[in-house]
C-alpha positions as CSV (number, residue, x, y, z in Angstrom):
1,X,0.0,0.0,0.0
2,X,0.8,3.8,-0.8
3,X,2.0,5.3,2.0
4,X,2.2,9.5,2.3
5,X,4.5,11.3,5.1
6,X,4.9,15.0,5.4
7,X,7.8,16.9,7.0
8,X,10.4,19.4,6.5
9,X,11.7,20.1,2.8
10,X,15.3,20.3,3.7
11,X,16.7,20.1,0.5
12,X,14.8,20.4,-2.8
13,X,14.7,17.7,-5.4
14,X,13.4,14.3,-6.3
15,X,14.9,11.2,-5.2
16,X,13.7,7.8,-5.9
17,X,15.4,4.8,-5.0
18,X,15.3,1.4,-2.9
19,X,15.2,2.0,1.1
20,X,17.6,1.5,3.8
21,X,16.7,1.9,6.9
22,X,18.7,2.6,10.3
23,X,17.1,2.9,13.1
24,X,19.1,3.9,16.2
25,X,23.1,4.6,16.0
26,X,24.1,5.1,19.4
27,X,25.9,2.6,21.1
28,X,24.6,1.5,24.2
29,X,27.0,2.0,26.7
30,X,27.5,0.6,30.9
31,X,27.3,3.2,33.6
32,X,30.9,3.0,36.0
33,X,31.6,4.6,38.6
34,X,35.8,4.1,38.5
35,X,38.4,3.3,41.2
36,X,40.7,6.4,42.2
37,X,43.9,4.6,40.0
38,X,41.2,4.0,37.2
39,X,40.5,8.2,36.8
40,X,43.6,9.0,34.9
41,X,43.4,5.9,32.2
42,X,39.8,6.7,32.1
43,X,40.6,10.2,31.0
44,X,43.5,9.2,28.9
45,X,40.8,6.8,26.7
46,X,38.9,9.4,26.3
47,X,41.1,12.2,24.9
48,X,42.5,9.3,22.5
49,X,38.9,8.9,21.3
50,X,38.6,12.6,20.8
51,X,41.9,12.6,19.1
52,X,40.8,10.3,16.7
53,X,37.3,12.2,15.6
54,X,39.7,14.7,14.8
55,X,41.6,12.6,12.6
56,X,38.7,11.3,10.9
57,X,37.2,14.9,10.8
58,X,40.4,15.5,8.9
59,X,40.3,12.6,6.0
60,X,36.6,14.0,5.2
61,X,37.7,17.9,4.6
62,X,41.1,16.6,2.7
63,X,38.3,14.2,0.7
64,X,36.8,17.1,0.0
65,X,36.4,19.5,-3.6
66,X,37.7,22.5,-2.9
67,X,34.9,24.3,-4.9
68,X,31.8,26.6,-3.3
69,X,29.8,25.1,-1.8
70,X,31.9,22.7,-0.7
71,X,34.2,25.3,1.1
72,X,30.8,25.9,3.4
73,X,31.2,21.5,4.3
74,X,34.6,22.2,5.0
75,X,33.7,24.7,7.5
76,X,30.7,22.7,9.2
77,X,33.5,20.1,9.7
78,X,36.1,22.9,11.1
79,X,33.3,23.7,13.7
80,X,32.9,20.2,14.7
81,X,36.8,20.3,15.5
82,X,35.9,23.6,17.3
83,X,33.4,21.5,19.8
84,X,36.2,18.8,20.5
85,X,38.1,21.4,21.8
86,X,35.3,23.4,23.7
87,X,36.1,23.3,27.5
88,X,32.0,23.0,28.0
89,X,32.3,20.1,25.9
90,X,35.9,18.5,26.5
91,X,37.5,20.2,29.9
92,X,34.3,19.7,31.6
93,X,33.9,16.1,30.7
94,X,37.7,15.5,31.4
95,X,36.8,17.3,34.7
96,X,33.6,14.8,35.6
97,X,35.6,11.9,34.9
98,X,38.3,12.7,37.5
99,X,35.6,14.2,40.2
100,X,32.7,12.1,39.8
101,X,34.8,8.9,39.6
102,X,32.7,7.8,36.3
103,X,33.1,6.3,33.1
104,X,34.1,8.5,30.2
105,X,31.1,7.5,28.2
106,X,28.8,8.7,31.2
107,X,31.2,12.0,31.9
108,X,30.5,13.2,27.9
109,X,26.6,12.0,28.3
110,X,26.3,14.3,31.2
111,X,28.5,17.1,29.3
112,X,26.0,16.7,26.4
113,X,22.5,17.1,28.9
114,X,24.2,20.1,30.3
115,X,24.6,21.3,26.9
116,X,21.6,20.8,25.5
117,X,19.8,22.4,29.1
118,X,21.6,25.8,28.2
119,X,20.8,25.7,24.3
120,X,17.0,24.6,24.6
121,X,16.4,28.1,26.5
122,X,17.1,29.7,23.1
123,X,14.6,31.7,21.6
124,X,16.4,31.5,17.7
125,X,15.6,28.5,15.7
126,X,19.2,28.4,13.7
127,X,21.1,28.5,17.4
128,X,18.8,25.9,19.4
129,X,19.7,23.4,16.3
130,X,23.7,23.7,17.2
131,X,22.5,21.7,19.8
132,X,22.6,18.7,17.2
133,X,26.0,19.5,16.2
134,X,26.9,18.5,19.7
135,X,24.8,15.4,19.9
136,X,26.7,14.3,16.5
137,X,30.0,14.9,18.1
138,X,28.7,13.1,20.8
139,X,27.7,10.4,19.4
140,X,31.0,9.7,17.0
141,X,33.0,9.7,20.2
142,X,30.8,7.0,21.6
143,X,31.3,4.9,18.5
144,X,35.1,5.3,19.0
145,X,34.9,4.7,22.9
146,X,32.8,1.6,21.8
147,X,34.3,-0.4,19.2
148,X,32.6,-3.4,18.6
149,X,28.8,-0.8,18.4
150,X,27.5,-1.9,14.8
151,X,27.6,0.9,12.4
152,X,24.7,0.4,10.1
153,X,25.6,3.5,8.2
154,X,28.7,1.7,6.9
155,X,26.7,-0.9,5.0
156,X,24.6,1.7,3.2
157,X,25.7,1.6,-0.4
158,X,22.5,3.3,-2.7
159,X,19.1,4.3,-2.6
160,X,16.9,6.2,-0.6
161,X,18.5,6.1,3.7
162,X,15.9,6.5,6.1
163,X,17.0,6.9,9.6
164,X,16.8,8.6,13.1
165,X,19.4,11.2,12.9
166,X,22.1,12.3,10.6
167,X,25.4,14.1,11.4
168,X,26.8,16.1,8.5
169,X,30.3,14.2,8.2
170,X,28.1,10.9,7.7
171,X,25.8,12.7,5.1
172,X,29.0,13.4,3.4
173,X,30.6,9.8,3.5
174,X,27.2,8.7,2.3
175,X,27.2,11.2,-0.5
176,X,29.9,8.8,-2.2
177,X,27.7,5.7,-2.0
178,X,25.5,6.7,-5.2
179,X,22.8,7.9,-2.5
180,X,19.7,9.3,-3.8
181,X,17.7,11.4,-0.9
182,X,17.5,10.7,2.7
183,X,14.8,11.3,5.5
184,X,15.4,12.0,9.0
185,X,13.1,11.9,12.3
186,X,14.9,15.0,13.4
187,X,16.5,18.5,12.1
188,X,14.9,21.4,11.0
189,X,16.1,23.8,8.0
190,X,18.7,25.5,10.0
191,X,20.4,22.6,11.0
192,X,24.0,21.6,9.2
193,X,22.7,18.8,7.7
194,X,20.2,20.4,5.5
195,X,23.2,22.6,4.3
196,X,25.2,19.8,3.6
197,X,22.6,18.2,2.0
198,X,22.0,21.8,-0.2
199,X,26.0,21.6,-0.7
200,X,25.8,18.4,-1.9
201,X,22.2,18.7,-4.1
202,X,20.7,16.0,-2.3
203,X,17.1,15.4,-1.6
204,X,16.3,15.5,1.8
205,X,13.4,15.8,3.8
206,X,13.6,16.3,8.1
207,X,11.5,16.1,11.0
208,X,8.8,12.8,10.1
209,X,8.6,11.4,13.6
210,X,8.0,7.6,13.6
211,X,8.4,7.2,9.9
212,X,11.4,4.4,10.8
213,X,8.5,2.6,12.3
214,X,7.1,2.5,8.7
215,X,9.5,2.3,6.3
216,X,10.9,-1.2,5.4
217,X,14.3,-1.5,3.9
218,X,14.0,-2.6,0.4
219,X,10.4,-0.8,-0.1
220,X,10.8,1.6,-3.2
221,X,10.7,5.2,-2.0
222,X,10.2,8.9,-3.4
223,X,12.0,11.7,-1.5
224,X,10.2,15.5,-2.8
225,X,12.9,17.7,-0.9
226,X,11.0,20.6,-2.2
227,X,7.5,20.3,-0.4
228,X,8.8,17.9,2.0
229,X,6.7,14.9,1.1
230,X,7.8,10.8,1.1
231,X,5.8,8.7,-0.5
232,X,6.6,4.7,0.4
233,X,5.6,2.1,-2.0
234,X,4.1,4.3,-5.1
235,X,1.8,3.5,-7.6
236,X,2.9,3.0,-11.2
237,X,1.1,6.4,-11.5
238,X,2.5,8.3,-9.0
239,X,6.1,7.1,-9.8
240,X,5.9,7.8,-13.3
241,X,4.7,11.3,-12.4
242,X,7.8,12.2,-10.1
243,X,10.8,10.7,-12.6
244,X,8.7,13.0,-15.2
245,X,9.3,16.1,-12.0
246,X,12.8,14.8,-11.3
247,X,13.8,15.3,-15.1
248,X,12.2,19.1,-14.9
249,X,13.9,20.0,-11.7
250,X,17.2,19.2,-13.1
251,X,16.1,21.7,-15.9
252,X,15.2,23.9,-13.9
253,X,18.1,23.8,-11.6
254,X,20.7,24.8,-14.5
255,X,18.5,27.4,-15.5
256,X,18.2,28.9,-11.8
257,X,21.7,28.6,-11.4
258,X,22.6,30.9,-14.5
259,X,20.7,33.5,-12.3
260,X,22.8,33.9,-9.4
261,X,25.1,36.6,-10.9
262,X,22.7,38.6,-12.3
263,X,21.3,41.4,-11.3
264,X,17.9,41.7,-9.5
265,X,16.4,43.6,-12.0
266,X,12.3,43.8,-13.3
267,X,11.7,43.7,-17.0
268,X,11.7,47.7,-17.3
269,X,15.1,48.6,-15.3
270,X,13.6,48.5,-11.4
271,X,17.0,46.9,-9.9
272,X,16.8,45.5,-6.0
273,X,19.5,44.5,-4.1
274,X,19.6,40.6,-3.0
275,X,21.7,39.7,0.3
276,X,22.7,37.2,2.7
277,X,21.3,36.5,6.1
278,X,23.9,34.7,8.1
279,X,25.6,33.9,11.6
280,X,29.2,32.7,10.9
281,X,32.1,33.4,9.3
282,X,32.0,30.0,8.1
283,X,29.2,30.9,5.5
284,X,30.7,33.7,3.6
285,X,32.2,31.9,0.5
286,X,29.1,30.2,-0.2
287,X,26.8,33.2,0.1
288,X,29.2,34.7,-2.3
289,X,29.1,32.1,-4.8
290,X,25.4,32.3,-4.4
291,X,25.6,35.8,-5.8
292,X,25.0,37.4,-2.7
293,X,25.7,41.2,-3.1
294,X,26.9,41.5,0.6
295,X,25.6,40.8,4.2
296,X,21.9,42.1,4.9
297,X,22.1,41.1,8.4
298,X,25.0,38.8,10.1
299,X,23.7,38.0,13.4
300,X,26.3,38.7,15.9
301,X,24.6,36.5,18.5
302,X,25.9,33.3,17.7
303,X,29.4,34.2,18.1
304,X,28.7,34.8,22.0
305,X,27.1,31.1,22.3
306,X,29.9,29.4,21.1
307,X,32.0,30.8,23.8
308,X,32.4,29.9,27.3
309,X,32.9,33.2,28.6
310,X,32.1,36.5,27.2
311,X,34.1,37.3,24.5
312,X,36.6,40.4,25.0
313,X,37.1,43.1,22.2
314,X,39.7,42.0,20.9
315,X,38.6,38.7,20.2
316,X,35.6,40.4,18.9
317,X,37.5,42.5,16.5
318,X,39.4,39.7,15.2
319,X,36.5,37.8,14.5
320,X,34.2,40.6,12.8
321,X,37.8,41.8,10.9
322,X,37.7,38.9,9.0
323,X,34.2,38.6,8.0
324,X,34.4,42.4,6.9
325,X,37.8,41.3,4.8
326,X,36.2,38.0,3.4
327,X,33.1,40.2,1.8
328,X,35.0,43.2,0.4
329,X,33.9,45.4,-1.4
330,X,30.0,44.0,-0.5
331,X,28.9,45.8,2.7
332,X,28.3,43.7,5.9
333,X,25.8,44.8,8.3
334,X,26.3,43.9,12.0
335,X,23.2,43.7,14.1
336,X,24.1,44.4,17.7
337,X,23.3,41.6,19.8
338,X,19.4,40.2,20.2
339,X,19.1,38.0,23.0
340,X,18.1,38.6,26.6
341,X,18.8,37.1,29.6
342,X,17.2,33.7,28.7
343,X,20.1,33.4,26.3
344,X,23.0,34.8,28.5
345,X,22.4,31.6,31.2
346,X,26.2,30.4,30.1
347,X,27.6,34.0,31.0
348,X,25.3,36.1,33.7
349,X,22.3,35.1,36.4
350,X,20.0,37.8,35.6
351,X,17.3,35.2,36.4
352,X,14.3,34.0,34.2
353,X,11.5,36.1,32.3
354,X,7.7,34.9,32.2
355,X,8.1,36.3,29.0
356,X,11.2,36.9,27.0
357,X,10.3,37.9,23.7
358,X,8.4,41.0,25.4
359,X,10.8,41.6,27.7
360,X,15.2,42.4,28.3
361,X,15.8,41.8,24.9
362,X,18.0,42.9,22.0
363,X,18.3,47.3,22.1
364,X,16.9,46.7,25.6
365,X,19.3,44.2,27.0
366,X,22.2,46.3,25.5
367,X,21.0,49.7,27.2
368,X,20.9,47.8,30.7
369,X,24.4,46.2,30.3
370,X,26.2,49.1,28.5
371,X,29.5,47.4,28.9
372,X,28.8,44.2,27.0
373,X,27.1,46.7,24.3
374,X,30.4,49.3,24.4
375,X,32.8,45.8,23.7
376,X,31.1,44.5,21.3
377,X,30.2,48.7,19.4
378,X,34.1,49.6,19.5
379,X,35.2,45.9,18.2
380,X,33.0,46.8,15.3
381,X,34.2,50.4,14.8
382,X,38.0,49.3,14.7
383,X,36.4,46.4,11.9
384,X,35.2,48.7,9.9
385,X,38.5,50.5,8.5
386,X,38.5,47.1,6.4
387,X,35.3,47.3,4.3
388,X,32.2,48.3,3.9
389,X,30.3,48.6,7.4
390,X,27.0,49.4,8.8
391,X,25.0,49.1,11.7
392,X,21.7,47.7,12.5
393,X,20.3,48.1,15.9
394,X,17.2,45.4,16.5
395,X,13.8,45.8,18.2
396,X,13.7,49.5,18.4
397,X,10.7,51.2,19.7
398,X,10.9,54.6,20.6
399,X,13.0,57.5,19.3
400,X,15.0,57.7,23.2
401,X,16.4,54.1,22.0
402,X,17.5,55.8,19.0
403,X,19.4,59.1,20.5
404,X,21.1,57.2,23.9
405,X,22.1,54.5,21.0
406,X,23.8,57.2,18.7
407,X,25.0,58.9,21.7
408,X,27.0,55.8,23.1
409,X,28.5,55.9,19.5
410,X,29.5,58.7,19.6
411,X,31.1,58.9,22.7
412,X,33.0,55.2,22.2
413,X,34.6,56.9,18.7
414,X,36.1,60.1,20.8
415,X,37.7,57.0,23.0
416,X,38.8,55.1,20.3
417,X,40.1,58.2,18.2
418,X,42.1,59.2,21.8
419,X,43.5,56.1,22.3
420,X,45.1,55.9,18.6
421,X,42.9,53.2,16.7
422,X,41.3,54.1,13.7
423,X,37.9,53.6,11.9
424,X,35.8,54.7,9.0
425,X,34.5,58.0,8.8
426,X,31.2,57.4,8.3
427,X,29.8,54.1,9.0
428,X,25.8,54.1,7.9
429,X,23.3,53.4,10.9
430,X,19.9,51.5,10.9
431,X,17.2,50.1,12.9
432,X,15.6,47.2,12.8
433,X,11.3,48.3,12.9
434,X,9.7,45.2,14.5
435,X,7.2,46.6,16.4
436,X,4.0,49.0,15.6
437,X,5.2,51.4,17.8
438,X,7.9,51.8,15.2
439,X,5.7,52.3,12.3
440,X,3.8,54.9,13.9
441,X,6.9,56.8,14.5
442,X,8.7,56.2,11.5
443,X,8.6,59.5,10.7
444,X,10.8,60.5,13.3
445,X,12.8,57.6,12.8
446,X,14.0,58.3,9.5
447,X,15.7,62.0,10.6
448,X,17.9,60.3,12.8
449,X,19.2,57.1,10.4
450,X,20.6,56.1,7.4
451,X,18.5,53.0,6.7
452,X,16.1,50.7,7.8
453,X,15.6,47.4,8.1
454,X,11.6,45.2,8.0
455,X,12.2,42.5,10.9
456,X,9.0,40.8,9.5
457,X,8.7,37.7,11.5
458,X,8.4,40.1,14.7
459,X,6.6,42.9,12.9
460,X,3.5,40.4,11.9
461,X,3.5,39.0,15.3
462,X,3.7,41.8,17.6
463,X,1.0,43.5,15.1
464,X,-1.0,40.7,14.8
465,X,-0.8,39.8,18.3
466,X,0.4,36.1,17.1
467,X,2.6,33.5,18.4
468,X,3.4,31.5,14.9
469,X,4.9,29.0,17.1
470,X,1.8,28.4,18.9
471,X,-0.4,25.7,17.5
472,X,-3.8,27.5,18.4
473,X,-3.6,30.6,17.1
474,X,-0.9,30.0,14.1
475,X,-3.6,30.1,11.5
476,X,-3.4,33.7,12.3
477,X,0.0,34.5,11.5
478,X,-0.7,36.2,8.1
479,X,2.1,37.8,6.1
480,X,-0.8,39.0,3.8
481,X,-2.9,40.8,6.4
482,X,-3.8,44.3,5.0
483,X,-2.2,45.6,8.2
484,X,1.1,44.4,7.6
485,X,0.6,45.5,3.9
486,X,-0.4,48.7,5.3
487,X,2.9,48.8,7.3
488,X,5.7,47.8,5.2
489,X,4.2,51.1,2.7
490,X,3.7,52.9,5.1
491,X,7.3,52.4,6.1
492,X,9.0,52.1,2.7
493,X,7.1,55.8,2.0
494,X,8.5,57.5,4.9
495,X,11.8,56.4,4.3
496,X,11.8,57.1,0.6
497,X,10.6,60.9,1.2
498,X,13.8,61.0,3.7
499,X,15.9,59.6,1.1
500,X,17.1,56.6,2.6
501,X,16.8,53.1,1.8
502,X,15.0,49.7,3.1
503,X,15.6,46.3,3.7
504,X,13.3,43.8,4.5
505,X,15.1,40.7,6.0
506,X,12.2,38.4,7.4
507,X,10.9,35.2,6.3
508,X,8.8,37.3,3.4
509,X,12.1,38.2,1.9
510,X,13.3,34.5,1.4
511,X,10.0,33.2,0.0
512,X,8.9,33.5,-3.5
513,X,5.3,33.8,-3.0
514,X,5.7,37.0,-1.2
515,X,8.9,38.9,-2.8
516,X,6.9,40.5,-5.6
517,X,4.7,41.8,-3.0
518,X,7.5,43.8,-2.0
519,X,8.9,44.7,-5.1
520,X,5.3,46.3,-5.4
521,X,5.8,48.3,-2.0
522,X,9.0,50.0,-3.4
523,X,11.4,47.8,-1.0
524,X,14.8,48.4,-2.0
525,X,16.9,45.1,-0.6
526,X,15.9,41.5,0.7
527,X,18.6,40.0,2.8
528,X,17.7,36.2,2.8
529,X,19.1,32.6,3.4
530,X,21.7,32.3,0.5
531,X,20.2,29.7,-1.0
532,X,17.3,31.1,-2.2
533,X,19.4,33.9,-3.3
534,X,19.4,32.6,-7.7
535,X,15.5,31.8,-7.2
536,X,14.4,35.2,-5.8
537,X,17.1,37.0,-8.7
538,X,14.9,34.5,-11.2
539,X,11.5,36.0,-9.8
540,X,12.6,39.4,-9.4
541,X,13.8,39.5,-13.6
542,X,10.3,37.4,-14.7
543,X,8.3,41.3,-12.9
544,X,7.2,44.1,-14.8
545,X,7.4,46.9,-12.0
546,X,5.3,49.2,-13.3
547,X,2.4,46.1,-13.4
548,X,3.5,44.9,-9.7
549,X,3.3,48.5,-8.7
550,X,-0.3,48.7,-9.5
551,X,-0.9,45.5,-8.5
552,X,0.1,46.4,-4.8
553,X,-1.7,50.0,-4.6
554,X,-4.9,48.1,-5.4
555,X,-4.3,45.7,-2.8
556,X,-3.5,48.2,-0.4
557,X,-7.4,49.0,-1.1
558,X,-8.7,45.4,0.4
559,X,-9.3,45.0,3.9
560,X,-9.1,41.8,4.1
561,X,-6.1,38.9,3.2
562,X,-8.3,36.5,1.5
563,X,-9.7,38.7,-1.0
564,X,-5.8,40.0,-1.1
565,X,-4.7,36.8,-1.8
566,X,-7.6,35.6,-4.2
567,X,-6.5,38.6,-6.6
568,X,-2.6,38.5,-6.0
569,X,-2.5,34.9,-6.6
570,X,-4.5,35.1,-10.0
571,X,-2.1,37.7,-11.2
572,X,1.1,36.0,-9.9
573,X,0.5,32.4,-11.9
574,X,0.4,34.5,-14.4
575,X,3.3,35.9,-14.4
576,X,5.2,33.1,-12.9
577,X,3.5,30.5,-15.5
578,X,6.8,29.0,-16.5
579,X,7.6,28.3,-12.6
580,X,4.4,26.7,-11.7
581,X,5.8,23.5,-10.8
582,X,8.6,24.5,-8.3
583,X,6.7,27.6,-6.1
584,X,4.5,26.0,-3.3
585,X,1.7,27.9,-3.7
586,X,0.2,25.9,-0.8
587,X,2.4,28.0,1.6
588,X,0.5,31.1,1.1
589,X,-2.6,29.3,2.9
590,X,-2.9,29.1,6.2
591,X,-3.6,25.3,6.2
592,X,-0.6,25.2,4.0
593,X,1.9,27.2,5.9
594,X,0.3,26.4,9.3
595,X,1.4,22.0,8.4
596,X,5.0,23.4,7.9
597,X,5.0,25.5,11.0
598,X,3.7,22.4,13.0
599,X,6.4,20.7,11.4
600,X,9.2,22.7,12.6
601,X,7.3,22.9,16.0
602,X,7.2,19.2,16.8
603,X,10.6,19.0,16.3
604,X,11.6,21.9,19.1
C-alpha cells in the first residue's frame, strides 16, 4: 500500500530509489563509577577517542572538492573540531571523569545534557539546532569509545536512507555511496545537515517522527525535498509522475543557477539589491558564490554562544575583521546583539522572564548592560576600516532608544580616536522596525538614520498579536494581512521621502510567493538565506514593475487577506506561468503554511 509522510523540505529535489533503513546509531553503553587509580586511564581513553574524531574529521575535509559550496562542508567540519576542543564540551567532561569517579562515556553524556539544558532556553531556531552539532560529536565519540557498536551507516551503499538522525560528516561519507535522498526523524532547515545536504544537491526531507516505524528496507521510495513529502511504496502512477518532476527540476536547476550573478532587475530597469542573512564566518564563500551582493544582516549573537565566557574586544575585533575582509567590497551589516537574559544563562544570572520575547531583549538588553554593548560597538568600529560597514540596531521602539544609542557611539569613537585606533569615517546606521510602535513613529525615525531594516517575523507577530509557534492561534499569523501591507508602505514611504533606503530581512524576503509583494511596496533590498538567493534573482527579472506596482496600490485598497490573496495569486501564476511547478503555492494558505509550521514545532 501507498503510504504518504509529510515533514520538512530540507533540500529540494526528487529522489527515488530502494530503502535503507537505520534505526538507532548510538551505542549502548554501561554506567561505572571508576576506582581512584582507574580516573587518569579513564581520561586518557577518552582524549584518545577525541583525538581520533579529529583525525577522521580531517580525512573528510582533505576528501573534499575544494569548490563553493563545498568550502561551506569544509567549514561545518572545522566547527565540529571547534566543539572537540570546547572546554564545555571537552575540559568539563575530562573534569567529571576525574571528580565524579565515572566512566568516560557517562562523563561526555552528562557534558552533552548540560549542553543541551543551556541551548533549549534559546529563543532563535538556527542557534537551538547547534544543539545537534553537539549530539553528533557526541555520538562519533561513543562509537570510538565503543568499538565493537555496529555501524549500520557503513553498510549503506545506494538508494533512498531512512533513519533517526544524521550528522553532516556521515551525510557526506554517504554522498559517495550513489545515495539518492534521505529522511530524517529530526533536524529542522537550519540545521547543518540540510546545508550539507543543499552543498551536496541532495534530496532530503527532516522532521517525520515515527516514519522508521514504517518504512521497510528494500520498499521503493520517493523523497520530494521541495514540499517535503515521502511517499513509500508508489503507484505505477504516482512514480511515473515524479521521474517526469525529477527530469524538470534538473532543468530547472541549470536554468536557476545561471541567475545567481545577475542582477535583480524587473523587465523595465527596477533593480533591487539581494543579500545574505547569516551567523558565521563559516558561511561567507558560499553566500558569495550564491551571488549574494553583501551581508543584509549577520547576526552577531551566535558568536557569543559558542563561547564559554564573554568574548573580549579584541577577540571580537578579530572575528568581525575577517568577516568584513572576506566580503570586500560588498557591505556587511552587523546587528548588535538580540538576546536577553534567557540566552546569556552560560555567561550572567540575571534570572528568568515569564516572558522573553516581550521583555530584556535585544536594544533593551544592550541599554541595561552598557558594557557588553560598548565591547562589542568599539570591536566593530575598529572592523570597519577594512570594508564596507553598517549598523543595525534590533527591536527598536521609541526615538530615546534611537538618540542614547547614537550617543554611546558617539562617545565610544572620541575614545577610540584618543587612544590611537582608527575607523571609518562614516559608518551608515539603521534600525531594525519590529514593532507598531515603530511604524507609527517612522517619521521621526528616518531624521535620525541612514536606513532601515523590516524585521517581519516580529513585525506580523507583535501586530497581529500572534505567536506562529503556537499551534492554536498560528492560522493567524498572516504575512498578507492588510495591516502588515499597510505597514511595510507605510514604512518604505516615509523612508523614501527621507531619502534613505530599506531592507526587508524576514521570512517574506526568502519566499517567492511573497517577494513581488514587495517589489510592489518599493522595497529596495531583501537580505535572505543564501540559498534562495538565484530563485528570488529569477523572480525578481520574470516582474514588470510598473504592473507589480499597481498591482500592490490596489491591494492596499482590500481590507481583508483572502480577498488580497484571491486577486494576488490570479495575477502572480500569471506571471510566474513558467515556474508553476517549483513555487509551493500551498504555503500562502494558512492550512498550508500552518502544516509546515507544526512541522518545525514538533521537532523543538
Amino acid at each position: 500500500m501507498e503510504q504518504r509522510f509529510k515533514g520538512i523540505g530540507a533540500s529540494p529535489g526528487i529522489g527515488i530509489g530502494e530503502v535503507v533503513v537505520i534505526k538507532d546509531k548510538r551505542p549502548r553503553f554501561i554506567y561505572q563509577f571508576l576506582l581512584n587509580t582507574d580516573a587518569n586511564q579513564e581520561v586518557k581513553r577518552f582524549q584518545q577517542a577525541v583525538q581520533k574524531v579529529k583525525e577522521e574529521i580531517d580525512q573528510l575535509k582533505n576528501n573534499l572538492s575544494y569548490k563553493a559550496p563545498f568550502k561551506e562542508v569544509k567549514q561545518i567540519l572545522e566547527t565540529y573540531k571547534g566543539i572537540l576542543s570546547d572546554p564545555m564540551f571537552y575540559q568539563a567532561t575530562i573534569n567529571r571523569i576525574k571528580e565524579e569517579k565515572i566512566n568516560a562515556e557517562w562523563a561526555l553524556m552528562k557534558s552533552l545534557q548540560k549542553i543541551e539544558k543551556i541551548f533549549g532556553e534559546i529563543e532563535d531556531e538556527y542557534l537551538r539546532q547547534r544543539v545537534q552539532d553537539v549530539q553528533h560529536i557526541t555520538n562519533r565519540i561513543l562509537n570510538v569509545l565503543n568499538p565493537n557498536h555496529k555501524k549500520n551507516a557503513q553498510t549503506f551503499t545506494g538508494g533512498i536512507l531512512i533513519t533517526h538522525d544524521l550528522s553532516p560528516a556521515e551525510a557526506i561519507k554517504l554522498s559517495a555511496k550513489q545515495i539518492s535522498g534521505f529522511v530524517t526523524e529530526t533536524g529542522g532547515l537550519t540545521s547543518h545537515v540540510a546545508i550539507v545536504a543543499q552543498a551536496l544537491n541532495l534530496p532530503a526531507v527532516v522532521g517525520i517522527k515515527g516514519i522508521t516505524e514504517h518504512a521497510k528496507s528494500g520498499n521503493l521510495a520517493i523523497v520530494d525535498g521541495q514540499k517535503g513529502i515521502v511517499i513509500i511504496n508508489p503507484t505505477v502512477e504516482v512514480l511515473n509522475k515524479y521521474k517526469k518532476k525529477q527530469k524538470q527540476y534538473h532543468i530547472f536547476c541549470k536554468e536557476i543557477g545561471s541567475y545567481a550573478h545577475l542582477p535583480a532587475q524587473t523587465i523595465d530597469g527596477h533593480t533591487l539589491k539581494v543579500m545574505a542573512n547569516i551567523e558565521l564566518f563559516e558561511e561567507v564563500p558560499s553566500i558569495l558564490e550564491l551571488g549574494a551582493e553583501g551581508i543584509g544582516l549577520f547576526r552577531t549573537e551566535f558568536f557569543y554562544i559558542q563561547q564559554n565566557v564573554l568574548p573580549d574586544e579584541e577577540s571580537l575585533y578579530q572575528y568581525f575583521t575577517k568577516v568584513v575582509k572576506a566580503v570586500h567590497p560588498h557591505p556587511v551589516t552587523f546587528r548588535t546583539l538580540d538576546f536577553g537574559g534567557d540566552k546569556m544563562t552560560a555567561h550572567l544570572d540575571l534570572g528568568k522572564e515569564v516572558n522573553p520575547a516581550l521583555g530584556l531583549r535585544a536594544i533593551r538588553f544592550c541599554l541595561k548592560q552598557k558594557d557588553i554593548f560598548k565591547t562589542q560597538l568599539r570591536a566593530i568600529l575598529r572592523a570597519s576600516v577594512h570594508g564596507q560597514v553598517r549598523l543595525l540596531f534590533p527591536l527598536i521602539s521609541s526615538l530615546e532608544e534611537i538618540i542614547e544609542t547614537k550617543q554611546i557611539l558617539t562617545s565610544l569613537k572620541k575614545e577610540l580616536a584618543a587612544e590611537g585606533y582608527t575607523f571609518s569615517s562614516h559608518i551608515p546606521i539603521g534600525i531594525m522596525v519590529e514593532v507598531p510602535s515603530a511604524v507609527t513613529l517612522i517619521d521621526f525615525f528616518v531624521k535620525e538614520v541612514d536606513f532601515i531594516s523590516i524585521g517581519t517575523n516580529d513585525l506580523i507577530q507583535y501586530a497581529l498579536a500572534i505567536d506562529r509557534d503556537n499551534e492554536q492561534v498560528a492560522y493567524l499569523y498572516e504575512p498578507l494581512h492588510p495591516a502588515v501591507l499597510k505597514m511595510i508602505s507605510q514604512i518604505v514611504d516615509a523612508a523614501h521621502k527621507k531619502g534613505i533606503t530599506v531592507s526587508v530581512c524576514g521570512e517574506m524576503a526568502r519566499n517567492p510567493l511573497y517577494v513581488p509583494i514587495l517589489v510592489g511596496l518599493g522595497v529596495d533590498e531583501l537580505s535572505l538565506k543564501a540559498q534562495n538567493i538565484p530563485l528570488i534573482k529569477r523572480i525578481i527579472c520574470a516582474l514588470h514593475f510598473k504592473k507589480i506596482h499597481s498591482l500592490v496600490q490596489k491591494l492596499l485598497t482590500m481590507g481583508s487577506a483572502q480577498e488580497i490573496k484571491r486577486c494576488y495569486l490570479q495575477q502572480l501564476r500569471i506571471w510566474l506561468k513558467d515556474l508553476e511547478g517549483f513555487i509551493d503555492y500551498d504555503y500562502i494558505t494558512a492550512e498550508g503554511r500552518n502544516e509546515r509550521r507544526r512541522q518545525e514545532n514538533r521537532m523543538h
